[in-house]
N, C-alpha and C positions, 0 to 999 in steps of 0.2 A: 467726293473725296477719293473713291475709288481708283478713277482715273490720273488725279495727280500722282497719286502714289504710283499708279503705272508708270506713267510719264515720266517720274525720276527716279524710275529702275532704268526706264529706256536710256534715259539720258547718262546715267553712271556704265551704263554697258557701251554705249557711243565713245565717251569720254575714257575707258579702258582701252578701247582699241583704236582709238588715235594716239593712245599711249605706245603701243606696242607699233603702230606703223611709221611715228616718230624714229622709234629706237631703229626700225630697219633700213632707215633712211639713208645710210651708211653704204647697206648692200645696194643702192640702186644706180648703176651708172646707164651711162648716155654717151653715144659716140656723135662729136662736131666735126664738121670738116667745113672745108673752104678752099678757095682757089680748084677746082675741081678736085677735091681729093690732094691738092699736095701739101695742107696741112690740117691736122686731125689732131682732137683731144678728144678725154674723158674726162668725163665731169659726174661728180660722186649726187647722190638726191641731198645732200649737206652742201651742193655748191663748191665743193672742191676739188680743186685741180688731179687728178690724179694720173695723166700721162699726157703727152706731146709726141708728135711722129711729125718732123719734115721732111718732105722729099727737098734733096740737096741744093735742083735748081732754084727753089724760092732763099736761099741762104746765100745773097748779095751783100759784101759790105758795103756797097756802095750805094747800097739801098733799103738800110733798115724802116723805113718808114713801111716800107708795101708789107715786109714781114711783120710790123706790129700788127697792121689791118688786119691781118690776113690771119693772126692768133686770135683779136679781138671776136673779129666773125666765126670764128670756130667754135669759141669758147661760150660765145651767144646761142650759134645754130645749138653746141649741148645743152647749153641751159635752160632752153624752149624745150626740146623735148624731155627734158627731169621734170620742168612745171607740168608737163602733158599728163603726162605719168602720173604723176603725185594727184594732178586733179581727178582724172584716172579711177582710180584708186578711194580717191577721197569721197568721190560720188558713186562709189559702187559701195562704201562703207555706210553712207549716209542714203541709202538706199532712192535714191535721185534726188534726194528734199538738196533743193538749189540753194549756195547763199543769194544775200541780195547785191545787187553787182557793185565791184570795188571793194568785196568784203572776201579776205582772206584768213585762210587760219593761219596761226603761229607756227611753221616750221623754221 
């Protein structure tokens, strides 16, 4: 009995501080770029947008398709490295105990 009781101290202390690395989820950005650099965002660890920089040359009307791509892949390259991050984090919280693959947590 000993040990469960251990084990669901560990587990409410685990579960506390995914609480609190939820909450700072906010503070974690991520710089994407694309086109070599001439278009770049950040991207908040909540998956949101929070800047865009074009260099002028990619801002064709005559060619909004390449400038959507070219947000899209940006916007991706940041969001790969916030999952990085978050994983990161998440396995340094979880003190390397692996989920099992395709198993993610709720942020």
């Amino acid at each position: 009995m000993k040990n469960i009781g251990q084990m669901m101290k560990q587990a409410q202390q685990m579960q506390a501080k995914m609480q609190e690395m939820q909450g700072k989820l906010g503070e974690i950005e991520a710089d994407g770029q694309s086109g070599a650099g001439m278009v770049r965002v950040v991207v908040n660890g909540k998956g949101e947008l929070k800047k865009v920089k074009l260099d002028k040359s990619v801002v064709d009307p005559e060619d909004i398709e390449v400038l959507e791509d070219l947000l899209v892949a940006a916007f991706n390259d940041a969001k790969s490295k916030v999952e990085a991050h978050i994983a990161e984090e998440t396995n340094k919280l979880m003190g390397g105990l692996k989920l099992p693959p395709g198993m993610k947590l709720p942020f």
